[in-house]
VEXDREN-2710 file (C-alpha; in Angstrom, 1 decimal):
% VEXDREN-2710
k/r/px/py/pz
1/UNK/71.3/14.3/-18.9
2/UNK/71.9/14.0/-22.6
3/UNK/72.8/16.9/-24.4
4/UNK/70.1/18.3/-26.6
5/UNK/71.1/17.9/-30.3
6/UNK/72.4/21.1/-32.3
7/UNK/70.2/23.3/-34.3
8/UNK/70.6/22.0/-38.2
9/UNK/72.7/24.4/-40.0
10/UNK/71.8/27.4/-42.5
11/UNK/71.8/26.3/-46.1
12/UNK/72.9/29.5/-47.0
13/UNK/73.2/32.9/-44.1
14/UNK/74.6/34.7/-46.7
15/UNK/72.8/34.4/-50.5
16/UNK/74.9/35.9/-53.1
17/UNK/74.5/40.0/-53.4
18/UNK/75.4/42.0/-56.3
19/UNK/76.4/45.5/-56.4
20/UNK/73.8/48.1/-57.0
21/UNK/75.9/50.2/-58.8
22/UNK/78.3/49.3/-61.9
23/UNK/81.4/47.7/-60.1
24/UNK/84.9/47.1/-62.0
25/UNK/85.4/43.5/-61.9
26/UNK/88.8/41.8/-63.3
27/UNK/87.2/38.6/-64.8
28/UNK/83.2/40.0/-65.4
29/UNK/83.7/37.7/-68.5
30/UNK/84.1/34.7/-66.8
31/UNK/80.6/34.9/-66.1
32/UNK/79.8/33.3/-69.5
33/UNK/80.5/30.2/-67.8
34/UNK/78.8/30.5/-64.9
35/UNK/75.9/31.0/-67.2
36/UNK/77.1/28.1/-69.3
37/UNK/76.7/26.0/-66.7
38/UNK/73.7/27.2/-65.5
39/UNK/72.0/26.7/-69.5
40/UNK/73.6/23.0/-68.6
41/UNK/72.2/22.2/-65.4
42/UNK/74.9/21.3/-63.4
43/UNK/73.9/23.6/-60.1
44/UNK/70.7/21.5/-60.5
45/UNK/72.5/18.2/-60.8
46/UNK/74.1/19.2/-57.1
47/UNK/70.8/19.9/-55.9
48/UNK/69.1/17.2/-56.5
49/UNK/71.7/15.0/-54.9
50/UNK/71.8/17.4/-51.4
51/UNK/74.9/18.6/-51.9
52/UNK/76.1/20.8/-48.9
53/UNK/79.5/21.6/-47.6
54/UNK/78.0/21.6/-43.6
55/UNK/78.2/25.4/-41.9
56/UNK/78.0/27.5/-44.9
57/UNK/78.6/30.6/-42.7
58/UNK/80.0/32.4/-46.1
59/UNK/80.7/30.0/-49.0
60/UNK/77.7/27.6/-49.7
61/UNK/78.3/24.4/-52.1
62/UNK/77.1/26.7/-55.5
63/UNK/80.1/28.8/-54.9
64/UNK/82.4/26.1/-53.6
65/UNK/81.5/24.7/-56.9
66/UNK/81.7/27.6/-58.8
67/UNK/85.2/28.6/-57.7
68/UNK/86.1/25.3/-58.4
69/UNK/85.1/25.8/-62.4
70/UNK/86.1/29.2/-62.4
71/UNK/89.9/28.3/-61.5
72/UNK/90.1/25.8/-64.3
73/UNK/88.1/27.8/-67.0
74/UNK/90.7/30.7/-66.2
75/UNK/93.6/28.1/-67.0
76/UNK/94.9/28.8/-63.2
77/UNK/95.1/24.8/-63.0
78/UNK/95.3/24.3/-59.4
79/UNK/93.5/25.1/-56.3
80/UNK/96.5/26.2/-55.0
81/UNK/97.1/28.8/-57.4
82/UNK/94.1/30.5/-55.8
83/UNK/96.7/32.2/-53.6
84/UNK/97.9/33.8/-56.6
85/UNK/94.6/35.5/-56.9
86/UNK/93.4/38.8/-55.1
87/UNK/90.3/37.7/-53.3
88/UNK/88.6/40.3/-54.3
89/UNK/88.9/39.9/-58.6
90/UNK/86.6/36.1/-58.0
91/UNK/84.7/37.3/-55.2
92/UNK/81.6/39.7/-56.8
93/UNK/81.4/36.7/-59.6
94/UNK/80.0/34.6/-56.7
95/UNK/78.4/37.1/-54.8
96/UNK/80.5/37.5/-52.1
97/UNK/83.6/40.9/-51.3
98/UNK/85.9/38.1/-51.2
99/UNK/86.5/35.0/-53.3
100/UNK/87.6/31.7/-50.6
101/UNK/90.8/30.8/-50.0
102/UNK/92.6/27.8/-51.3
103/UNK/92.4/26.0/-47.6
104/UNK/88.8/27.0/-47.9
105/UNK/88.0/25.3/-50.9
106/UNK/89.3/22.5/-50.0
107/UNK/87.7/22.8/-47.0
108/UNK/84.7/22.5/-48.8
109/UNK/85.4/19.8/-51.4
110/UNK/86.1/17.7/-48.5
111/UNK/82.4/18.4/-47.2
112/UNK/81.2/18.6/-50.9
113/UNK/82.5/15.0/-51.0
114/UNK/81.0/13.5/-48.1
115/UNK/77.8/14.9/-49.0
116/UNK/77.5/13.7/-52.6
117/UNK/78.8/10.3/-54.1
118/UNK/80.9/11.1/-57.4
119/UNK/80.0/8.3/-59.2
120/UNK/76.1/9.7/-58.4
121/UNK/77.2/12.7/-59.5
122/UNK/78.7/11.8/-62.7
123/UNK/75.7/9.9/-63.1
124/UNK/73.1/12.9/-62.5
125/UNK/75.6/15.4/-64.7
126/UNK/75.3/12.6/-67.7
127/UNK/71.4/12.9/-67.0
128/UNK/71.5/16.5/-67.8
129/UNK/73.8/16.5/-70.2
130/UNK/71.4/14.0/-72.4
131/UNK/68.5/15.6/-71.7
132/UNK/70.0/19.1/-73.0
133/UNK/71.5/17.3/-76.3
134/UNK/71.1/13.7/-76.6
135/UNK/73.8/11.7/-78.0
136/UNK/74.4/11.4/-81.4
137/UNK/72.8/7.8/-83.0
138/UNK/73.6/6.7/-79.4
139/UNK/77.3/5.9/-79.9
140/UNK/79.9/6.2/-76.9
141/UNK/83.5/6.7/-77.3
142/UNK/85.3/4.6/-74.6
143/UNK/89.1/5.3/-73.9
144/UNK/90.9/4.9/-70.9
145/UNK/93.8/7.8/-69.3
146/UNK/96.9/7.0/-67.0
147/UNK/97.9/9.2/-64.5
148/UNK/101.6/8.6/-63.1
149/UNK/101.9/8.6/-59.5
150/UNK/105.4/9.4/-58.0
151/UNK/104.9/9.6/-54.7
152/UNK/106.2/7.4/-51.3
153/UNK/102.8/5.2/-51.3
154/UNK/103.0/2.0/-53.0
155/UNK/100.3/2.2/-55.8
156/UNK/99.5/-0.6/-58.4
157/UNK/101.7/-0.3/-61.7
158/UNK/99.3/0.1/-64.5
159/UNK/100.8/1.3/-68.6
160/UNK/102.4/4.7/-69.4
161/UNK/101.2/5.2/-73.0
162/UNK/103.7/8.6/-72.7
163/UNK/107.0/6.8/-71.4
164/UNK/105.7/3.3/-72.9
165/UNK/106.4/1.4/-70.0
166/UNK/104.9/0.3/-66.6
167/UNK/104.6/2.8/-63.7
168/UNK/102.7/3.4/-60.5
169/UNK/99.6/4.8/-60.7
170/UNK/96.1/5.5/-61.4
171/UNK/93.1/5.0/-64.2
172/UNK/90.1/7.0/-65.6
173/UNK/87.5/5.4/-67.7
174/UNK/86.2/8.6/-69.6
175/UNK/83.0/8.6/-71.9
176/UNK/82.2/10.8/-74.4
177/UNK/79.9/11.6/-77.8
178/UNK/80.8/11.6/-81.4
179/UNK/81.3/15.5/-81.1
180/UNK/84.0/15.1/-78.3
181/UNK/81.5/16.2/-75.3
182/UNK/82.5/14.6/-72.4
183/UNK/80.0/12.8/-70.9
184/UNK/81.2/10.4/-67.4
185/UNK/84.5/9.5/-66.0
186/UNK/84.5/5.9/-63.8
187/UNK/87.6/6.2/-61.7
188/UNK/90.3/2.9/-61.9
189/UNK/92.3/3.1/-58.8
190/UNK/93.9/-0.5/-59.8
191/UNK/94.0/-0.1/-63.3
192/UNK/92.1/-2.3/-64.5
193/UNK/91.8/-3.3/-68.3
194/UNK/89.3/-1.4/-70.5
195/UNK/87.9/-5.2/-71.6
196/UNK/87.0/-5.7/-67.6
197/UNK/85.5/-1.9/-67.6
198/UNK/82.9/-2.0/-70.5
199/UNK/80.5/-3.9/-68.2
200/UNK/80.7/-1.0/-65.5
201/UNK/80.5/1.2/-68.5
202/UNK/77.2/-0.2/-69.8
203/UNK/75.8/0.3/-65.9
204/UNK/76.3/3.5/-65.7
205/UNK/74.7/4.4/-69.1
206/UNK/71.9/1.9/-68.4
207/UNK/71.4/4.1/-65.4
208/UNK/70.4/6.7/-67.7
209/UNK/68.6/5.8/-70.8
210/UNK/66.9/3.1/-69.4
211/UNK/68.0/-1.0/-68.9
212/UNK/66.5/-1.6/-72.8
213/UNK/68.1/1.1/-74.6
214/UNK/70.0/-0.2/-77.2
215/UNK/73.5/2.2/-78.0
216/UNK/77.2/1.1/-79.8
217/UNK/80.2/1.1/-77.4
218/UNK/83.5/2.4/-79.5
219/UNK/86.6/2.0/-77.9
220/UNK/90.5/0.7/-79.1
221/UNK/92.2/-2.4/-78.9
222/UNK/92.4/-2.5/-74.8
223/UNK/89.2/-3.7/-75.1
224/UNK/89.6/-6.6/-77.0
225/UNK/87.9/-9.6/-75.3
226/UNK/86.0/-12.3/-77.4
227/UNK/84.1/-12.8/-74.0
228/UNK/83.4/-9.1/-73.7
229/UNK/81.5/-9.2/-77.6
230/UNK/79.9/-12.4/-76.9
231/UNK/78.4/-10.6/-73.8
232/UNK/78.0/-7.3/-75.4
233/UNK/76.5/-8.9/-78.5
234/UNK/73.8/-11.0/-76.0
235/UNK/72.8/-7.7/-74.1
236/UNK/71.9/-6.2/-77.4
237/UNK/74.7/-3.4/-77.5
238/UNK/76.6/-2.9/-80.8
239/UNK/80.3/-2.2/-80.7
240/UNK/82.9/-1.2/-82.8
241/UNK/87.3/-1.9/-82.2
242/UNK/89.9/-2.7/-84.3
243/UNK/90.9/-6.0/-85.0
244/UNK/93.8/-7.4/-82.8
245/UNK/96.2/-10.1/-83.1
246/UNK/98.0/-12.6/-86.1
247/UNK/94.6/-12.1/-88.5
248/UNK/95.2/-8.3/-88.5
249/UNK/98.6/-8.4/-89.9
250/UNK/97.2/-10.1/-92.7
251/UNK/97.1/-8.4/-96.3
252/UNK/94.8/-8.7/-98.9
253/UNK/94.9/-7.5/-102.6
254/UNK/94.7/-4.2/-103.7
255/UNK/92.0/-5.0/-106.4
256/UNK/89.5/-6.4/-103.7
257/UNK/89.2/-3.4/-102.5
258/UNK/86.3/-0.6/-103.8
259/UNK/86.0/2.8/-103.7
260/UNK/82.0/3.5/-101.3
261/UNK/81.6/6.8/-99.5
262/UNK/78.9/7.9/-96.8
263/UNK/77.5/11.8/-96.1
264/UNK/78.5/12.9/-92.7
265/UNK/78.1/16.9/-91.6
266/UNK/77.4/17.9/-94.6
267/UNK/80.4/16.3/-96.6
268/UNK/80.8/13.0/-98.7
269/UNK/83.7/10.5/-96.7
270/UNK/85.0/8.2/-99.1
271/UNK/87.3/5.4/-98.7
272/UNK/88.5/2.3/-100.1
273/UNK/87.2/-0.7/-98.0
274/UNK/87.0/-4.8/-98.6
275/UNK/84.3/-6.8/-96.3
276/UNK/85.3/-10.2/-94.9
277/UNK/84.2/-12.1/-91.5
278/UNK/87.2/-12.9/-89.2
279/UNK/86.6/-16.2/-86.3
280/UNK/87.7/-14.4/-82.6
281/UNK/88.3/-16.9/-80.2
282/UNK/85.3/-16.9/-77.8
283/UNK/82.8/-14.8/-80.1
284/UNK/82.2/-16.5/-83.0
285/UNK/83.1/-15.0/-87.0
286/UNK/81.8/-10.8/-86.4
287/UNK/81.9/-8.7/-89.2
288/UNK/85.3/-7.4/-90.1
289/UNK/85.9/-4.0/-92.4
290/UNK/89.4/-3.7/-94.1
291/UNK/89.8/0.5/-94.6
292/UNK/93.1/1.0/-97.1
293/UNK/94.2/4.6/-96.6
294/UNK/96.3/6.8/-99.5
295/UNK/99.4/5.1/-97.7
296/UNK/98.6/1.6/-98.6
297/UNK/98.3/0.2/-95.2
298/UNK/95.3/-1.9/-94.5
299/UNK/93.3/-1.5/-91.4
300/UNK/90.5/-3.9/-90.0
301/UNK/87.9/-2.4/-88.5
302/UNK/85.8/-5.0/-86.2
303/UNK/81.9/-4.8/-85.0
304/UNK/78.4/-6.8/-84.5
305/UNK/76.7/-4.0/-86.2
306/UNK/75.2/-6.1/-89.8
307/UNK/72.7/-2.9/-90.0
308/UNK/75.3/0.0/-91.1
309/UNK/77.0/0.5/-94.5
310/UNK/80.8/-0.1/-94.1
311/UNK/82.2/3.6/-94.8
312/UNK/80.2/4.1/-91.9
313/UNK/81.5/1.8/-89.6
314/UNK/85.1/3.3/-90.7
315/UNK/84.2/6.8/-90.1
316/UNK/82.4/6.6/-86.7
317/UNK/85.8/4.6/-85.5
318/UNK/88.0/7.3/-87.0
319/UNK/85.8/9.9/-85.0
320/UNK/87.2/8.0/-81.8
321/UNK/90.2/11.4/-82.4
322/UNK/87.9/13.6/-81.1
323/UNK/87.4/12.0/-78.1
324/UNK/91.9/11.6/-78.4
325/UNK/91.8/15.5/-78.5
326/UNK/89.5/16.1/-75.6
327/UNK/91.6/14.1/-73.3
328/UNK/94.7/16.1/-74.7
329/UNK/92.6/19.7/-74.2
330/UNK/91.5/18.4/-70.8
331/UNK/94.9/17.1/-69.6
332/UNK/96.7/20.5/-70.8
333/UNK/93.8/23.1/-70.1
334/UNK/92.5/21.4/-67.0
335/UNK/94.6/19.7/-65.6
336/UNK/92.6/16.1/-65.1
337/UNK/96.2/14.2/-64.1
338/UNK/96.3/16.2/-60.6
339/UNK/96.2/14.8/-57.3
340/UNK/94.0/17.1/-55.5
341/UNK/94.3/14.4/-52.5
342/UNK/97.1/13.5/-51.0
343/UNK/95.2/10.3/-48.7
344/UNK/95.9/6.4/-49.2
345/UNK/94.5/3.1/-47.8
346/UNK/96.9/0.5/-47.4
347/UNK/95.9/-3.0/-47.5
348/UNK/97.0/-6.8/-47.9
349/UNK/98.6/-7.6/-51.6
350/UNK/97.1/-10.4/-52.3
351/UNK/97.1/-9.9/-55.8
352/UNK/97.9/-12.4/-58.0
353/UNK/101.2/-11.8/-59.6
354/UNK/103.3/-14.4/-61.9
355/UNK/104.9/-17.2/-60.6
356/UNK/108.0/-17.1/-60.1
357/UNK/108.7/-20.6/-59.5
358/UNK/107.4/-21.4/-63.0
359/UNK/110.1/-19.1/-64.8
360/UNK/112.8/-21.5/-62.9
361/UNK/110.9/-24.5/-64.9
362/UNK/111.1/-23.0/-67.8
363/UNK/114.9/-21.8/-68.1
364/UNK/115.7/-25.1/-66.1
365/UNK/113.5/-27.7/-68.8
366/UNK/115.8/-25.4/-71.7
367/UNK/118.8/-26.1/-70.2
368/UNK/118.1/-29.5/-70.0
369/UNK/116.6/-29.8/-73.4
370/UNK/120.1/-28.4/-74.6
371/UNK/121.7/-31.3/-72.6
372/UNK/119.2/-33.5/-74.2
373/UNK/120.2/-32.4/-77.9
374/UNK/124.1/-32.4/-77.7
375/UNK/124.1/-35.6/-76.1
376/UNK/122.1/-37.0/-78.8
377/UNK/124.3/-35.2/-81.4
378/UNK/127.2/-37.3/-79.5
379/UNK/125.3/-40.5/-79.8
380/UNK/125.1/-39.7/-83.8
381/UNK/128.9/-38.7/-84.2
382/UNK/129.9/-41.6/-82.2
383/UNK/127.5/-44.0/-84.9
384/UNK/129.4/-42.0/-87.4
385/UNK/132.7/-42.3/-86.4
386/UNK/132.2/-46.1/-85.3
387/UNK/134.9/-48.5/-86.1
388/UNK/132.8/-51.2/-88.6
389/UNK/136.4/-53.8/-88.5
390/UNK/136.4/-53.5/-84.6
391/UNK/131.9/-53.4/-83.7
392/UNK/130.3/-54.6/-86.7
393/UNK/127.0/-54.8/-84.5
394/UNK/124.6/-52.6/-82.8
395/UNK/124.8/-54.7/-79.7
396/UNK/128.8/-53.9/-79.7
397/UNK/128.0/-50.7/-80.1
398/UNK/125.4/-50.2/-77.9
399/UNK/127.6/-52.0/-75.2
400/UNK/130.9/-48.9/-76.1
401/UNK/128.8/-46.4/-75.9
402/UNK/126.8/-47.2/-72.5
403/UNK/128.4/-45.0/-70.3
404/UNK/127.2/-41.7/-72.8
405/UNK/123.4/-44.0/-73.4
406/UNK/123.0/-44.2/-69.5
407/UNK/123.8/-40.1/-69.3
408/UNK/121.2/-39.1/-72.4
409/UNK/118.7/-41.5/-70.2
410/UNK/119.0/-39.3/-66.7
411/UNK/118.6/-35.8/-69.0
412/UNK/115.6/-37.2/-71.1
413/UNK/114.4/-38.8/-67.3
414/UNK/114.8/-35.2/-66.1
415/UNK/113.4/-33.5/-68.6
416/UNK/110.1/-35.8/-68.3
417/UNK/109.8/-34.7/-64.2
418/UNK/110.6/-31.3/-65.0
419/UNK/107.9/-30.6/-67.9
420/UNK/105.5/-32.9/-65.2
421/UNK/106.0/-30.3/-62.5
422/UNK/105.4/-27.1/-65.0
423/UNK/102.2/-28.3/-65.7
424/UNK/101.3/-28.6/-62.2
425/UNK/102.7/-25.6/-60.8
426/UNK/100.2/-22.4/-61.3
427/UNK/100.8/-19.2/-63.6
428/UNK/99.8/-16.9/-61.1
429/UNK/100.1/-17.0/-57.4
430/UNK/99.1/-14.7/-54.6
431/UNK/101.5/-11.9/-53.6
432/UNK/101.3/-12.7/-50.6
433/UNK/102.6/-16.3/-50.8
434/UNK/105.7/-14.5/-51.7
435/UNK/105.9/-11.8/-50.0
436/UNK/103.9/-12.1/-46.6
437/UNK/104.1/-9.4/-45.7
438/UNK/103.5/-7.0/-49.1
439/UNK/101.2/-4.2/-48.9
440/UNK/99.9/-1.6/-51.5
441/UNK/98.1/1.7/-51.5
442/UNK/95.0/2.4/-52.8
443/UNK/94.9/6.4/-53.2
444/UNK/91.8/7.9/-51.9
445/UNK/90.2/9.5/-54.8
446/UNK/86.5/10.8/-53.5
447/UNK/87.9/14.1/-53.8
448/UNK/89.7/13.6/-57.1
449/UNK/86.6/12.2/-58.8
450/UNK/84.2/14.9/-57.6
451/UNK/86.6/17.6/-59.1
452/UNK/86.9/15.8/-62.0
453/UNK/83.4/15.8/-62.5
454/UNK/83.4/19.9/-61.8
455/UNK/85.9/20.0/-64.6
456/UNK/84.1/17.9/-67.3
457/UNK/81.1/19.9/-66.1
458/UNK/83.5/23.5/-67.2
459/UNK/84.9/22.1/-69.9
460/UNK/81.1/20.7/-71.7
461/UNK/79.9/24.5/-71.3
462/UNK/83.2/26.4/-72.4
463/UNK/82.6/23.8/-75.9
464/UNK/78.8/25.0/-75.4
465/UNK/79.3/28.3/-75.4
466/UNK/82.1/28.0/-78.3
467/UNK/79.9/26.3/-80.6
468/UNK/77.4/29.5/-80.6
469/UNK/80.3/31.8/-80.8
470/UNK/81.7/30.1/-83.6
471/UNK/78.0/30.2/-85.2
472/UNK/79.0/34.3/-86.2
473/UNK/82.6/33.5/-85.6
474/UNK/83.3/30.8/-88.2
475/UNK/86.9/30.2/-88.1
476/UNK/87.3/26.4/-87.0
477/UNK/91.1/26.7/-86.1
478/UNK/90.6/29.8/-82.9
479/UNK/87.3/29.8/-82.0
480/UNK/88.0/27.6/-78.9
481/UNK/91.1/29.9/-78.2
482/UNK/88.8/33.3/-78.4
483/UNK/86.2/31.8/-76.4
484/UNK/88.8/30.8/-73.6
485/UNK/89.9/34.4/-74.0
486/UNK/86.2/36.0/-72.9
487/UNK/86.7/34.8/-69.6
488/UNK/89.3/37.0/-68.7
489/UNK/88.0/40.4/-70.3
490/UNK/87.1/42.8/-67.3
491/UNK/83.8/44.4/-67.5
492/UNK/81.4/45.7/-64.8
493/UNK/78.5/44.4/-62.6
494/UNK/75.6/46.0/-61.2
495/UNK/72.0/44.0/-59.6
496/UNK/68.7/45.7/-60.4
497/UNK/65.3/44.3/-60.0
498/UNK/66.4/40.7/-59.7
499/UNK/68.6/40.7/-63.0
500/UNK/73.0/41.1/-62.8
501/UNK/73.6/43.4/-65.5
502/UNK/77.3/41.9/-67.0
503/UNK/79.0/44.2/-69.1
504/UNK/81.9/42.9/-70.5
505/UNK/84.9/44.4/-72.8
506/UNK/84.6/42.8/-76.1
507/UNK/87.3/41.8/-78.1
508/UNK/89.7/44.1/-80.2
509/UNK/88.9/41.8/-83.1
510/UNK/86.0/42.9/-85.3
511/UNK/85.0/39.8/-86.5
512/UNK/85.0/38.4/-82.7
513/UNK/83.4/41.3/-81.2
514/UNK/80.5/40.9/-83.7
515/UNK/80.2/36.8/-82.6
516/UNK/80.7/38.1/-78.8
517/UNK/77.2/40.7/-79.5
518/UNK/75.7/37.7/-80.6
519/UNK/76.5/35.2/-77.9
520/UNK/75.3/37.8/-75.3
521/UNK/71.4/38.3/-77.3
522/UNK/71.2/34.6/-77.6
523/UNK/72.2/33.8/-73.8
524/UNK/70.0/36.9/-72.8
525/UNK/66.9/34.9/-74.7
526/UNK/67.6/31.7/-71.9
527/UNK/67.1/33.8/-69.2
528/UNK/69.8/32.1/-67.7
529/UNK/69.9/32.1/-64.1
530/UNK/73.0/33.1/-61.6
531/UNK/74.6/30.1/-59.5
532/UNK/71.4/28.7/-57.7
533/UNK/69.5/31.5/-56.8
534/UNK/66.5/33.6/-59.2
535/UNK/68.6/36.4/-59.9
536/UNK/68.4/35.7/-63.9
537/UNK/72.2/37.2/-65.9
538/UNK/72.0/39.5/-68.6
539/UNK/75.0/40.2/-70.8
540/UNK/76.5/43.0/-72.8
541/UNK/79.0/44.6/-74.6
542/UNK/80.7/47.3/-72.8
543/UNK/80.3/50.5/-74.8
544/UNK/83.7/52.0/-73.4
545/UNK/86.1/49.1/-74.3
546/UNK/89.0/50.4/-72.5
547/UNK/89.6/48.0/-69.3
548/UNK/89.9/49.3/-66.3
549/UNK/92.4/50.8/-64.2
550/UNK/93.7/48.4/-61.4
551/UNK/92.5/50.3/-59.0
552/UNK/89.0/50.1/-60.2
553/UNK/88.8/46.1/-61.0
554/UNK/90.3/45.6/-57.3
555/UNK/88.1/47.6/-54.9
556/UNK/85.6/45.8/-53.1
557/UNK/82.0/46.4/-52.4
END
């Protein structure tokens, strides 16, 4: 008899509990972000994709994924360094006496994975994202990040913009805004060219805002392709590069250049700019922007867009460092070049991959060209140095010089079959062909992407809740730095009535405590909810801002 099928499992034995009486907790702060994310959607974005991490006898998929965030946001910057953790300083932030371990939580991811597609999940978080604050005159920053690989697998070679040069390993795609918000990452395990990306690129956001919506695609000079703007132009999308190749090193006079500005956050940009139209091979002649900064250098600035003023079309390129600094924050805050799996799938190299029968051609046809020449230059010094009282006639001297006539004959014969075969031998050829038996490893990245989507998720509402700490706050050059810093202040918890009361040390600073009072009234008016459950998270100062003993943030309940 067949056995009877098991019972489905519990969504959730265990629902996150609170304490009903004020509780020390080491890192109350950190649940700003857990709020954060909760104002963003993100819990939601896993729910409507059925996320589940299988027998969730403790840790369901809300806190799998908010452990996940919580590591990163606290600049631990690894899993791994869970271990370094006391269970119990995470747990009560996820409702639980003890926070998972790192085996756990990977545990989980690997469940989380199988569950939910990343790609589907970077799509659903980009949903949320836009509905929460849509993107600014629907421009998207493009920019692709290399992650070295240096372990035993044989993983495709791709650029190291850090060591400038070409090393094994792995691509991300990342999208964001013109405010730096990270929007989507589209993983590149072969690390492909930006120029064959933008069409994946344009699916995903057509996913989104619809198959119609026109938007403007800014990225840098990897994606030059007159094929890519000819299509890009034909789908209706703007986009906006610099110029590449011999027609940007070209320099123009100073006095064709004139001084036009364009109001942007409040503030006039000005610069110096000279219009022209530039032919690119496979596009047509697109609109070309010279911008001459204070150092004298000229730089083109290249787009289909005929509609915007040109100090525009300079300054939405140069906003293309924000997105430079976000990758730089992400890479050192979280930690977006890790592994996290360690899996590969090996497979056939058939590649194609230079020939290199063709480099033999080529240094054989110069060495025979150099034959060539200095047995012609013979020929000449022999006509120079001829004799006129013993050959007074070409035919005589054609005859005494036969032997050295015969030998420029075979090299120029030589040099015809060898130029013959280099046009008929192919540039590229498949690895295989040379190497029968050549294999290479794509890394398994399911688990990689999903994380990196947890991450982009934490690191979108840490700059969410910065921006309304910096609205009382107002010093541009810390405010990210003293928002990082509320995560870690201790405070206490306590559940009454369906609400967590947080109260959370403020800083010593006065000007930061008073943004820190504001932050809590205005995420208090959200009614912002706790992981996935109704139990809505209200914030406070602390009125006793001495933190607590050790032996008080540590004990369990």
């Amino acid at each position: 008899l067949p056995l009877p099928a098991p019972p489905p499992p519990a969504a959730d034995p265990t629902p996150p509990t609170g304490p009903p009486t004020p509780q020390p907790v080491r890192y109350a702060g950190a649940l700003l972000l857990l709020g954060a994310l909760s104002a963003l959607d993100v819990f939601q974005a896993f729910q409507q994709l059925g996320a589940t991490v299988g027998r969730a006898w403790r840790y369901d998929w809300a806190r799998t994924v908010a452990v996940v965030a919580l590591v990163f946001a606290l600049r631990l910057r690894s899993i791994e360094r869970l271990k370094t953790v006391l269970p119990t300083a995470l747990g009560p932030l996820v409702g639980c006496r003890r926070a998972p371990t790192a085996q756990t939580v990977r545990t989980k991811l690997c469940h989380l994975a199988e569950s939910v597609e990343p790609q589907a999940l970077h799509r659903e978080l980009l949903r949320a994202l836009l509905a929460h604050t849509p993107v600014w005159e629907q421009v998207y920053y493009v920019d692709g990040h290399f992650t070295a690989y240096h372990g035993e697998h044989p993983v495709p070679e791709g650029w190291d913009p850090r060591r400038r040069l070409a090393a094994p390993g792995h691509s991300d795609a990342f999208v964001h805004d013109a405010s730096g918000r990270a929007l989507f990452a589209v993983h590149l395990p072969c690390n492909e060219a930006l120029s064959r990306v933008l069409p994946q690129i344009v699916a995903e956001i057509r996913a989104v805002v619809g198959p119609t919506a026109p938007f403007t695609l800014v990225f840098d000079r990897g994606g030059f392709s007159g094929a890519v703007f000819r299509w890009l132009t034909r789908e209706g999308l703007g986009f906006l590069t610099y110029l590449k190749g011999r027609a940007a090193k070209r320099r123009f006079p100073a006095h064709r250049f004139t001084r036009r500005w364009w109001a942007f956050e409040g503030q006039r940009r000005v610069y110096r700019l000279y219009e022209k139209g530039t032919r690119v091979t496979g596009a047509g002649v697109l609109r070309t922007v010279l911008w001459q900064p204070p150092d004298g250098s000229q730089i083109p600035v290249l787009t289909n867009r005929a509609d915007w003023p040109a100090p525009k079309l300079v300054h939405v390129l140069r906003l293309r460092w924000r997105q430079e600094n976000s990758l730089k924050y992400l890479v050192e805050e979280y930690a977006i070049d890790q592994l996290i799996q360690y899996g590969a799938d090996t497979e056939r190299d058939a590649r194609p991959v230079a020939n290199p029968a063709r480099r033999a051609l080529r240094e054989r046809l110069a060495r025979l060209r150099q034959d060539l020449a200095a047995g012609q230059a013979e020929l000449g010094r022999a006509l120079a140095a001829n004799p006129e009282a013993r050959r007074r006639t070409v035919r005589g001297l054609k005859i005494a010089l036969a032997p050295l006539r015969r030998k420029v004959a075979v090299v120029a014969a030589q040099i015809t079959r060898c130029a013959n075969r280099l046009r008929h031998t192919p540039a590229k050829v498949p690895r295989t062909a040379l190497e029968p038996r050549a294999k290479r490893a794509i890394l398994q990245h399911d688990r990689r992407h999903l994380v990196t989507a947890i991450k982009i998720a934490a690191y979108d509402a840490e700059r969410w809740l910065a921006q309304r700490f910096n609205a009382t706050y107002r010093q541009a050059k810390d405010y990210l730095t003293m928002t990082a810093s509320l995560f870690q202040q201790p405070g206490t918890l306590h559940l009454a009535d369906g609400v967590l009361h947080v109260r959370i040390v403020p800083p010593a600073d006065g000007r930061a405590r008073e943004a820190f009072t504001a932050l809590c009234t205005e995420l208090n008016a959200q009614k912002l909810r706790w992981l996935n459950t109704d139990v809505r998270l209200h914030f406070e100062p602390a009125v006793n801002q001495s933190a607590p003993s050790a032996l008080e943030v540590f004990t369990e309940f």
